[in-house]
N, C-alpha and C positions, 0 to 999 in steps of 0.2 A: 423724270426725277432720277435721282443719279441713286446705286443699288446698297442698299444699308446691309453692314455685316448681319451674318446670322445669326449673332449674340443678340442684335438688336430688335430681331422681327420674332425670332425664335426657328430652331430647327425642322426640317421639312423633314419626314415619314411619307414612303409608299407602301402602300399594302395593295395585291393584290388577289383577290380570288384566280383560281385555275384548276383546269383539268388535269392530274397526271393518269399516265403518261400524257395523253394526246395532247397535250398546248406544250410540250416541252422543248419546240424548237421556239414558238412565243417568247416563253417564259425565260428562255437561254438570251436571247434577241433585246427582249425588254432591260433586263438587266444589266446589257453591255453598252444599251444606248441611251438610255436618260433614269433610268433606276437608280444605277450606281452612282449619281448626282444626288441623290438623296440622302438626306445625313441616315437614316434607317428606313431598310429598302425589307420588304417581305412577300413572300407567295402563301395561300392558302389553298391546297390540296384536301382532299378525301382519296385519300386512293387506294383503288381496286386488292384486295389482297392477291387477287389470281395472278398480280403484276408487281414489277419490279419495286422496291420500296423507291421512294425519292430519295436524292441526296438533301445531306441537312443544310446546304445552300447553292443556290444557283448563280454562279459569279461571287458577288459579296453580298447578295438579298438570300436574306433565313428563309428555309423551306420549313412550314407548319402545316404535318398533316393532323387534320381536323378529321380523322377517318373513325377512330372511336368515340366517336359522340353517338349517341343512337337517334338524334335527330336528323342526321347526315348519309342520307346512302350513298354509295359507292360515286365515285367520279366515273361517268360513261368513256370509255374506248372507244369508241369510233361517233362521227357525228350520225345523225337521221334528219331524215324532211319531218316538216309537221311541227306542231306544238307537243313535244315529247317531254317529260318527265327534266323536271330539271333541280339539284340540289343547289341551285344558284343562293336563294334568298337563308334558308338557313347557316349556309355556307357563311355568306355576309354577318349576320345577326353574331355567330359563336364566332367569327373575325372579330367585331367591333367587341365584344365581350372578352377575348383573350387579349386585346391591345389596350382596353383600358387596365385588364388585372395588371401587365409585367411594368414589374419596379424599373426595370432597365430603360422604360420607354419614356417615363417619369419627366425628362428634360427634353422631351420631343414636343416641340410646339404646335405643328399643324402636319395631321395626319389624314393624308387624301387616300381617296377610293381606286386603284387602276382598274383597266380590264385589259384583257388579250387584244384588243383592237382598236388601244388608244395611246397617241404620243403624248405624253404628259413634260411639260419646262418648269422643274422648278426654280430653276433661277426668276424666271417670272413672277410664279406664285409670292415668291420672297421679296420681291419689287413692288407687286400688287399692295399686299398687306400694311407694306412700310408706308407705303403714299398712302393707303387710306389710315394709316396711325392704328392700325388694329393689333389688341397685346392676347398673347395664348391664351391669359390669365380673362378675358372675357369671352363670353359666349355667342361665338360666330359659327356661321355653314355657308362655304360660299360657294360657287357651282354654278354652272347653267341653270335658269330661275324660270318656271314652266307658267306662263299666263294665260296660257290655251282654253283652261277650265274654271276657271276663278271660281264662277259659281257654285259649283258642284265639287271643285276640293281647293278650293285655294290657291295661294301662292307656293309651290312647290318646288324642290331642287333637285335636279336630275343625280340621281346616285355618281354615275358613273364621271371620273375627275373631279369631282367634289372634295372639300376641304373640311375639315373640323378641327375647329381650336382646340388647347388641350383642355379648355372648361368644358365645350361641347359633347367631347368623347368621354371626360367621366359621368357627366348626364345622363347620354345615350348609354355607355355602358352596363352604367349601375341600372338603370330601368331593364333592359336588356336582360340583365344576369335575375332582377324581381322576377319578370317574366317568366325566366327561363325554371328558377326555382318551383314560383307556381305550379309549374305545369308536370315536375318531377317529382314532387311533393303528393300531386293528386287535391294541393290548393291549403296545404295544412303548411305553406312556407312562402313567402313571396306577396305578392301581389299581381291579380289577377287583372293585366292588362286591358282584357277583350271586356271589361264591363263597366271601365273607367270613361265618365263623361268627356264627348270630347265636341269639336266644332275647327272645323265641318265634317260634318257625318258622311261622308264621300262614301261609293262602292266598297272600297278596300280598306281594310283595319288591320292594329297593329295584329299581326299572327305569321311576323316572321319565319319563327321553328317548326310552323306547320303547314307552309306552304308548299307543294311537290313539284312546282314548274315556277315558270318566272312570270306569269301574269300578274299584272300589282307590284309592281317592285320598286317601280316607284312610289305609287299612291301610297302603299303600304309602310315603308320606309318611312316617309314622311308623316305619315300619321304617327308612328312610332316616336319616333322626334317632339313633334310637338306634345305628346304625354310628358316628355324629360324636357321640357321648358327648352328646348335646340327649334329654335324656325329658321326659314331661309333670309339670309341675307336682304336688306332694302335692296331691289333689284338694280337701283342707280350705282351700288358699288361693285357689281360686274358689267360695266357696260362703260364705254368711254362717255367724253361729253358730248360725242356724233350718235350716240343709242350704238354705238358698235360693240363687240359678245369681246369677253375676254376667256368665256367656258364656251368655247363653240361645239356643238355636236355634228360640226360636217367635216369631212376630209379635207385637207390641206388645197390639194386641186378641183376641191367644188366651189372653193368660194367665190368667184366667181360666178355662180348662180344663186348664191347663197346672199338673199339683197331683203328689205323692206315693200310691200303692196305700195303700189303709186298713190297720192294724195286724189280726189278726196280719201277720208275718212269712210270706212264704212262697215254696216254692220255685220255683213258675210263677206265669208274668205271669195268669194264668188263674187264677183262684179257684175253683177247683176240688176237692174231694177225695177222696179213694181211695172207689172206688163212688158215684158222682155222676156225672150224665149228662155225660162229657165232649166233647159235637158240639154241646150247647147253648147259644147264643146270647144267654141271658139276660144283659140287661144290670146284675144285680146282681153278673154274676161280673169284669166288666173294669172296674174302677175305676183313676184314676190311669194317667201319660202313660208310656211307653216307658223314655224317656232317662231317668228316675230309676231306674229295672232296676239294681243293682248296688251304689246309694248308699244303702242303710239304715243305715247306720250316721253318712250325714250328717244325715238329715232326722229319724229314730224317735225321738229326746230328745225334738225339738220335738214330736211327734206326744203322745207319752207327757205329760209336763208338759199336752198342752193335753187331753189324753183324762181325765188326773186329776181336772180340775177343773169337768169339761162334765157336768150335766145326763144320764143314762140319754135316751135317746130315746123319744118314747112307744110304748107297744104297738100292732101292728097293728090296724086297726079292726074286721076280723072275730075276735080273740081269738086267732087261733094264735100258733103258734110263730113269734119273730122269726128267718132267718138271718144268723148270723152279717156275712155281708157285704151289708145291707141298707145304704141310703143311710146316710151317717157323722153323727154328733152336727155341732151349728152348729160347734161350737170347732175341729173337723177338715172342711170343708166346705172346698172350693174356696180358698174368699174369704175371710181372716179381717176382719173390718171393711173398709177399705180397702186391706188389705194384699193381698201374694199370694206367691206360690213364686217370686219372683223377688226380689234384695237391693235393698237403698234407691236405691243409687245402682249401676245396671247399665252395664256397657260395651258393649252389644251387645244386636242385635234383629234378627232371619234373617228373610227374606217376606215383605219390603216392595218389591217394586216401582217403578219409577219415576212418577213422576203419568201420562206419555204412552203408558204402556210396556203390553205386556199382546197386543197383536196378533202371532197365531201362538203364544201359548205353548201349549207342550207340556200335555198331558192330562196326565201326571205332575207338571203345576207346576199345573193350573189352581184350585188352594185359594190359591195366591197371587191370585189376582184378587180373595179375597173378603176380602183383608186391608186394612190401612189404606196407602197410600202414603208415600213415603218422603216426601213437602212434608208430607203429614198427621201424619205420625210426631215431623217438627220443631217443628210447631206445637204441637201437645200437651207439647213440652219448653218451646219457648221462646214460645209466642204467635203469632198470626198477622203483628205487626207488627216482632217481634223478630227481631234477626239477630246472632251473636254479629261474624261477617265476618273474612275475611281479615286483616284489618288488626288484630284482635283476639286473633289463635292467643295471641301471647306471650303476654301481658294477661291470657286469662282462664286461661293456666294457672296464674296467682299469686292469681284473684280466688273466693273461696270461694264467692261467688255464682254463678259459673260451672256449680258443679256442677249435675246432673241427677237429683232425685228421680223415682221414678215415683206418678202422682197418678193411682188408681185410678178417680175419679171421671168423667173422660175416657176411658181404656178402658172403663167398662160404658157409657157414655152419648156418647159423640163421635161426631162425623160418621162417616159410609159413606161407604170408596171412590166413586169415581164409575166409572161403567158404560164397559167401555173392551169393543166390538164383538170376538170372534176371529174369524183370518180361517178 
């Protein structure tokens, strides 16, 4: 569908949590390559007193330090290994709580979540919205949709590049700000969140402002939500009519690995079955990425249709018996032509790094070093010489050209990161 002004869908907001100083080459990067596409573009800091104050904008996104709240300690200076102490999720919570207070924001229709290690297109987002007919004025959250867990927390929306209507973010806010009173109060103001009935009583509850690391931040966040009437999106409206992500959480050059488990259907990610070596490591039994766990019933049409019409695969070359879960016919492979498990025009891309960035990350992030950078990620949109720029947000949200196909040709073949030393 062709891309509706932004009068029509309503105005894009980026908000992002950050380190200062340490994410300020991030923070500097983000804002010059798809931030400033945002009709309101913002950073959320705590930062260190022992260190330089932030400027009150980075490019043209407002720097808001969040440092005197006393739910908020200090922004860390340098990374660590480990599950270390993290001001992440209060950070978050006093964000969505100062963007619902300001008047100025008032005529901002959908306000998403960045992070430091994510390409976010709004031109997309803006495209999305119009084709599904979605108005500010209604209460959407639209995001990567987490089906992994159903039983134990539901339907869920991965924080990170997630979307909130402007009815959503007064929901969340105003619960938010109940919460946060509560708990300042000593309970004589507000409402006390953590004893409000809820369903699904999952591990983790709303207790944003008093979480010290980022375990639960999802679960938690989303419990949050659902107290302020905000749930996540039917998952058919992030997902093309192939079950393909429009909120993808993999790197631009993983998607290619980034596919659905082969048909049959079945009930562990493990391919496995009753009486079969189940400690076995064979790599014919793990087919297909995690995050589609729970979405069969987005992607198996597409599966079935392309299995109907594919070629038997030839027979083993010593004559036995094929199993069942041997590599998949071409028609269900990774890659369809150029295509892949991700929709035409995507909003989002998780594990991308900054081009400078990469010194001291954590062992648990170091597969982000081996992805493409966030200058790289832009180039493959727009060109090495292309900039949409600040001066452009309005513009290309009325200009169809604007939009962002993904062109597979560049993911199997485009430049490598460049080799960034850890310390």
């Amino acid at each position: 569908g062709a891309q509706a002004p932004a009068g029509a869908v309503g105005s894009v907001g980026c908000a992002s949590p950050a380190n200062w100083p340490m994410e300020e080459a991030a923070m500097t990067e983000m804002a010059s390559l798809y931030m400033d596409r945002c009709d309101w573009c913002g950073f959320f800091v705590a930062a260190p007193r022992e260190e330089p104050p932030p400027p009150e904008r980075v490019g043209r996104c407002q720097v808001v330090d969040l440092g005197g709240e006393p739910e908020i300690f200090p922004d860390p200076v340098r990374r660590s290994e480990g599950n270390v102490a993290s001001n992440l999720l209060p950070k978050v919570a006093h964000m969505l709580v100062w963007l619902k207070s300001q008047k100025q924001l008032e005529s901002v229709g959908w306000m998403c979540l960045m992070e430091t290690d994510l390409y976010f297109v709004p031109e997309n987002l803006r495209r999305l919205v119009a084709v599904l007919g979605f108005s500010p004025d209604e209460v959407h959250w639209l995001g990567q949709t987490v089906l992994s867990s159903m039983h134990e927390e539901g339907v869920m929306v991965e924080p990170a590049g997630s979307c909130f209507s402007r009815a959503a973010l007064e929901f969340g806010g105003y619960l938010l700000q109940q919460s946060l009173s509560y708990d300042r109060s000593g309970g004589s103001a507000g409402v006390d969140v953590r004893s409000m009935l809820k369903f699904p009583y999952g591990a983790w509850q709303c207790n944003l402002f008093n979480q010290p690391n980022m375990m639960g931040y999802t679960s938690m966040l989303n419990s949050c939500m659902r107290l302020a009437n905000v749930f996540p999106t039917d998952p058919r409206n992030v997902h093309d009519l192939q079950g393909r992500e429009y909120f993808t959480l993999i790197s631009l050059d993983s998607l290619g690995r980034h596919y659905p488990p082969p048909p049959p259907g079945h009930c562990s990610w493990q391919h496995t079955l009753p009486g079969e070596d189940v400690s076995t490591m064979d790599s014919r039994f793990f087919h297909g990425t995690w995050g589609f766990r729970g979405k069969e019933y987005l992607f198996s049409p597409c599966q079935r249709a392309a299995a109907a019409s594919a070629p038997p695969p030839p027979p083993p070359p010593d004559g036995g018996a094929r199993h069942w879960a041997e590599p998949l016919p071409e028609a269900l492979a990774p890659l369809r032509g150029r295509s892949a498990w991700v929709a035409e025009y995507p909003v989002m891309f998780h594990g991308h790094l900054c081009s400078g960035c990469g010194v001291g990350v954590s062992a648990r992030s170091a597969h982000k070093m081996r992805a493409l950078r966030l200058g790289q990620v832009h180039e493959a949109f727009f060109g090495p010489s292309s900039s949409v720029g600040a001066a452009g947000a309005a513009g290309a949200a009325a200009d169809t050209e604007a939009l962002v196909r993904v062109d597979m040709r560049f993911v199997l073949a485009g430049p490598r990161p460049p080799v960034v030393e850890t310390a």
